[in-house]
Short mmCIF file of the C-alpha atoms (twelve columns), coordinates in Angstrom:
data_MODEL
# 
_entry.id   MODEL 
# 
loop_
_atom_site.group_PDB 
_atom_site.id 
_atom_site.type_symbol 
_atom_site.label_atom_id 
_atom_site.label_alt_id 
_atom_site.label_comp_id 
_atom_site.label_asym_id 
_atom_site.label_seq_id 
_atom_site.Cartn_x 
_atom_site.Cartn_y 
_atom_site.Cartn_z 
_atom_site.pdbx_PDB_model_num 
ATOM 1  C CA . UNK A 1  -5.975  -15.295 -5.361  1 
ATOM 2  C CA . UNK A 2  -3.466  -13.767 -3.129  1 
ATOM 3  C CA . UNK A 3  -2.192  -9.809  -4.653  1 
ATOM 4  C CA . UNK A 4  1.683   -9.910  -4.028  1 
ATOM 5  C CA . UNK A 5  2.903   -5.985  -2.420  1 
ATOM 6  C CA . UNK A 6  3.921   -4.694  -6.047  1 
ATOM 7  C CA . UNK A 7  0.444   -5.624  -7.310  1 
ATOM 8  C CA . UNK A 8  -1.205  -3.717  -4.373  1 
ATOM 9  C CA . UNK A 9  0.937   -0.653  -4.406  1 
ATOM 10 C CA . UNK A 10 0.145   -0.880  -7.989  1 
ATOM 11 C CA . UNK A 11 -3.660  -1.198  -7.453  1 
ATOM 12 C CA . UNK A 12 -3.587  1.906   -4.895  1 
ATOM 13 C CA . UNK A 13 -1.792  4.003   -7.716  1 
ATOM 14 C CA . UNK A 14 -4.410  2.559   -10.277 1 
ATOM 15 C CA . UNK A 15 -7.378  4.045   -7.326  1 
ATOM 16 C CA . UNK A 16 -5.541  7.140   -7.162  1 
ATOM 17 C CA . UNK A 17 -5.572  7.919   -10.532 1 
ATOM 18 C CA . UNK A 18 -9.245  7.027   -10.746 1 
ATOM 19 C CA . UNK A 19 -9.675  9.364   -7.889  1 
ATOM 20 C CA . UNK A 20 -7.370  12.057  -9.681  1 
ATOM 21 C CA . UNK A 21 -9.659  11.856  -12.784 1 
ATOM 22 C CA . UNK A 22 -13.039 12.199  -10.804 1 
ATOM 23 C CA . UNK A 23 -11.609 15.386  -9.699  1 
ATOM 24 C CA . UNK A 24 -10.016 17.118  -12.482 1 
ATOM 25 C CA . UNK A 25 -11.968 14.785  -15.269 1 
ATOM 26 C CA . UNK A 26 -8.764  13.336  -17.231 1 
ATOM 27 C CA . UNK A 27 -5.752  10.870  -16.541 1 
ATOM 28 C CA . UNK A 28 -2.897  13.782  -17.515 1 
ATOM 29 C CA . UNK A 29 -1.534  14.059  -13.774 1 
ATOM 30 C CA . UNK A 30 1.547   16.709  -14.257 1 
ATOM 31 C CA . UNK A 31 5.182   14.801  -13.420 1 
ATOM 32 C CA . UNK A 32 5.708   17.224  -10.395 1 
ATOM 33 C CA . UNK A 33 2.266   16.413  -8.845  1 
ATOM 34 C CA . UNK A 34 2.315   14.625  -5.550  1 
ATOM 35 C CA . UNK A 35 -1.564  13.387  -4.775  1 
ATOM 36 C CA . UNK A 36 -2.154  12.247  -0.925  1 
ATOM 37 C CA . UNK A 37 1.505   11.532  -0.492  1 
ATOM 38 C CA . UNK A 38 2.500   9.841   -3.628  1 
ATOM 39 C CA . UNK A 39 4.110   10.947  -6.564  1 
ATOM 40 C CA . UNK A 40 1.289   10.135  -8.493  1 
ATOM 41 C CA . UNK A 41 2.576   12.014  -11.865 1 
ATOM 42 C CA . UNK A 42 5.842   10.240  -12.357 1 
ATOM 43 C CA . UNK A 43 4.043   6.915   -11.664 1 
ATOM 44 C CA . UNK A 44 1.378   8.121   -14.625 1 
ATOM 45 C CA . UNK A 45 4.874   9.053   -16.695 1 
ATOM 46 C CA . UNK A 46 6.282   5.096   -15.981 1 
ATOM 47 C CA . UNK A 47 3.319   3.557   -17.037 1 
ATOM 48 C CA . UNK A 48 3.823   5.126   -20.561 1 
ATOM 49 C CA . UNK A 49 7.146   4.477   -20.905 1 
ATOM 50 C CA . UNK A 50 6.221   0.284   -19.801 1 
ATOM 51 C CA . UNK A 51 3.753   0.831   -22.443 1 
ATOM 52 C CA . UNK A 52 6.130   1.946   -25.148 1 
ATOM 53 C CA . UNK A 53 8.612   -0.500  -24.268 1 
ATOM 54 C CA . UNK A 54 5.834   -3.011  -24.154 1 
ATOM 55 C CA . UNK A 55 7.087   -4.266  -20.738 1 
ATOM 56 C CA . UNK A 56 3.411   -3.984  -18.932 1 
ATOM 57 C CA . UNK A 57 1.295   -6.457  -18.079 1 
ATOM 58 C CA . UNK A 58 -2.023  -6.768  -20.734 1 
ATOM 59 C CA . UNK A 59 -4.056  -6.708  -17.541 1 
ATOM 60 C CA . UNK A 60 -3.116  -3.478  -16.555 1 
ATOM 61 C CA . UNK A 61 -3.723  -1.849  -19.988 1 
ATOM 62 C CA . UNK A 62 -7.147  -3.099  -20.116 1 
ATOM 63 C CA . UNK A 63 -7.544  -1.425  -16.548 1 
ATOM 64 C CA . UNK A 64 -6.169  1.590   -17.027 1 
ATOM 65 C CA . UNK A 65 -7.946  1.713   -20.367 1 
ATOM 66 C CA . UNK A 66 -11.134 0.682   -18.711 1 
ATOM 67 C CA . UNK A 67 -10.463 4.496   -16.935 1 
ATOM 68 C CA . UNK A 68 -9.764  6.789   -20.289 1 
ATOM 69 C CA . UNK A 69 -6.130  6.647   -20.068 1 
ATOM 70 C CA . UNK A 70 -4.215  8.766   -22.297 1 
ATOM 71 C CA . UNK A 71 -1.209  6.547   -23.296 1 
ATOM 72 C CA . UNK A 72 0.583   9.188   -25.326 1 
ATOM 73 C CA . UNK A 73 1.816   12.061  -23.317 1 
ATOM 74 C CA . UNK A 74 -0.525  15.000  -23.213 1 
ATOM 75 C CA . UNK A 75 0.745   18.512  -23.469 1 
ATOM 76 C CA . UNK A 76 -1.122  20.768  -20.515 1 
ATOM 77 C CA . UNK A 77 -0.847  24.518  -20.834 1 
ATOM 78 C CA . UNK A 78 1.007   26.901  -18.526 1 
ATOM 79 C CA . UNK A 79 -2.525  28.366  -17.678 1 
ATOM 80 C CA . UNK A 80 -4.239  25.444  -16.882 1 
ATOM 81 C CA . UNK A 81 -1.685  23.452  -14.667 1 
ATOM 82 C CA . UNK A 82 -2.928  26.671  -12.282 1 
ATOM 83 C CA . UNK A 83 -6.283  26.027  -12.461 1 
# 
């Protein structure tokens, strides 16, 4: 099966994020965060809001599921955004 661009720039994102949680060991990437060039925490912040709106694909729930995804948005403190 051939992966159209938007499905591979989302699949990169998806990697990312599964990169991002090896490291820090959750999905809750801050809005402002930019992670090897991308903008990795607004793309975590428009997968909710798909989610919500119930505009994204069942496929990538179950993927980003399959990775602990936190589908409501998680409150991170002051102190530990500095961590």
């Amino acid at each position: 099966m051939k992966v159209g661009a938007h499905q591979k720039k989302w699949n990169e994102k998806c990697d990312l994020l599964l990169e991002y949680k090896d490291e820090h060991g959750h999905c809750n990437v801050p809005t402002k965060d930019i992670i090897n060039g991308q903008h990795l925490g607004i793309w975590v912040d428009k997968q909710r809001g798909f989610y919500k709106k119930g505009k994204i694909p069942e496929d990538r729930i179950d993927r980003l599921n399959e990775i602990g995804f936190n589908w409501a948005r998680a409150y991170v403190s002051w102190e530990e955004r500095f961590k």
